[in-house]
C-alpha positions in Angstrom: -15.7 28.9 29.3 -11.9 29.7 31.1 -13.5 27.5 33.7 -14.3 24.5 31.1 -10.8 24.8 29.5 -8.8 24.7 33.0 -11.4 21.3 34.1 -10.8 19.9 30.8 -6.8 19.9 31.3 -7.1 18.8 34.8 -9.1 16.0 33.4 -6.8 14.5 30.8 -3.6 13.5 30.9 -0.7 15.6 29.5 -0.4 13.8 26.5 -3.9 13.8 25.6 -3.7 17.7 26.2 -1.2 18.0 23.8 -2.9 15.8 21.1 -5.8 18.0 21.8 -4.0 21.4 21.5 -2.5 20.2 18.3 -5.5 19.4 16.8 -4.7 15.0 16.3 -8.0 14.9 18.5 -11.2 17.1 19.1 -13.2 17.8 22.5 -14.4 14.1 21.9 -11.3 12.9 22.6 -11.9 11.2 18.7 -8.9 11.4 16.1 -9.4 14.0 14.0 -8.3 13.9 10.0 -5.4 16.0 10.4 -4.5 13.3 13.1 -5.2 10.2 11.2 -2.9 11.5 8.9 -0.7 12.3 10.9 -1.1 8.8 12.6 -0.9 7.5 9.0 2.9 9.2 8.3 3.9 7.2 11.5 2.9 4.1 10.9 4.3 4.4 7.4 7.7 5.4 8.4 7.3 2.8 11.3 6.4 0.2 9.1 8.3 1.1 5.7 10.6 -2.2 5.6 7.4 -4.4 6.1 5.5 -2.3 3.4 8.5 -2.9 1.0 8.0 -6.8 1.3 4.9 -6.9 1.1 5.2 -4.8 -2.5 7.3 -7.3 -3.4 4.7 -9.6 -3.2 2.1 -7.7 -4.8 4.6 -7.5 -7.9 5.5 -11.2 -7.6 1.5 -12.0 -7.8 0.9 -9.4 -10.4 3.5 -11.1 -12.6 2.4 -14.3 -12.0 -1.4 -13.8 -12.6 -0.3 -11.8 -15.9 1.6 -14.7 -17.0 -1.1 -16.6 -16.0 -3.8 -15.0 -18.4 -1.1 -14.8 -21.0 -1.0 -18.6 -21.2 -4.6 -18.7 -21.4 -4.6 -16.8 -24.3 -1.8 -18.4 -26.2 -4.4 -22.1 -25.3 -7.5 -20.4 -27.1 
């Protein structure tokens, strides 16, 4: 098994050791959960000016569509 181990890091590159050893990814070289959200966190943070726009939207369409059925009401 020592053997397997020593192959296996010989295989990959650092960096996929390390995501291995960490637990991100298994012996599949697949993402694992704790590495999705891990991945997740990253993105987020990455990502968190774009995400605040695009709430801004979704409240901005909310509204509308609220407004919207409000009127509809007020017709009926």
């Amino acid at each position: 098994m020592k053997k397997l181990k020593g192959l296996f890091k010989k295989l990959v590159d650092p960096k996929i050791h390390t995501l291995y050893e960490a637990g991100l990814i298994d012996d599949c070289l697949e993402i694992t959960e704790e590495g999705k959200q891990e991945l997740l966190e990253l993105l987020f943070m990455e990502n968190k000016d774009e995400m605040v726009a695009r709430a801004k939207e979704v409240i901005k369409e909310n509204k509308k569509r609220k407004k919207d059925e409000d009127d509809n009401l007020e017709e009926v």
